[in-house]
C-alpha positions, 0 to 999 in steps of 0.5 A: 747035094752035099755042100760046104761052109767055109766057117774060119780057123779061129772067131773072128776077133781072134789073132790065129797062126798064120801060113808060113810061119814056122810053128804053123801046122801045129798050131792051126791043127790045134787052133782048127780043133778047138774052134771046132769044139767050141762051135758044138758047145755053142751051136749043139752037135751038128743034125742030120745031114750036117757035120764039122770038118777041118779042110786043107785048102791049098795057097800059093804059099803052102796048104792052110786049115779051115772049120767048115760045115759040110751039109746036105742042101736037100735037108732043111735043118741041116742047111739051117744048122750051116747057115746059122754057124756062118751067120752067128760064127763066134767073135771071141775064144770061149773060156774052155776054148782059152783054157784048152790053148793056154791062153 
């Protein structure tokens, strides 16, 4: 069974955009795409059975972004491969992850 991972916009540390705010929609793009890239530099590309994704889920206050890891349950190393992004999710922006936002 196909199952999903709510990962986060950012690492945990980090500030991130917030629903509502004028430049929102770009910048949770943007901030979604790049921690998406640095969770493969850091966990590898996803096996079999498993894939990053950015999600819109929606608010009372408008739609918002997530990176979620989408697995099939039934494959051992991809559940492995989900539960191991949500267990260790990166606390800070890597270098490249800075360097891609301007920080």
């Amino acid at each position: 069974m196909i199952d999903y991972l709510i990962i986060g916009v950012s690492p945990c540390e980090e500030d991130c955009s917030h629903v509502g705010s004028q430049d929102y929609p770009e910048r949770s793009r943007r901030e979604c795409q790049v921690f998406l890239y640095q969770l493969k530099r850091q966990f590898r590309d996803p096996p079999t059975g498993a894939r990053l994704i950015i999600k819109t889920f929606q608010h009372d206050f408008g739609s918002y972004r997530e990176v979620c890891v989408e697995f099939d349950d039934t494959i051992r190393e991809a559940s492995e491969y989900a539960f191991k992004l949500e267990g260790k999710t990166p606390q800070r922006w890597d270098e490249t992850a800075k360097k891609e936002l301007g920080l």
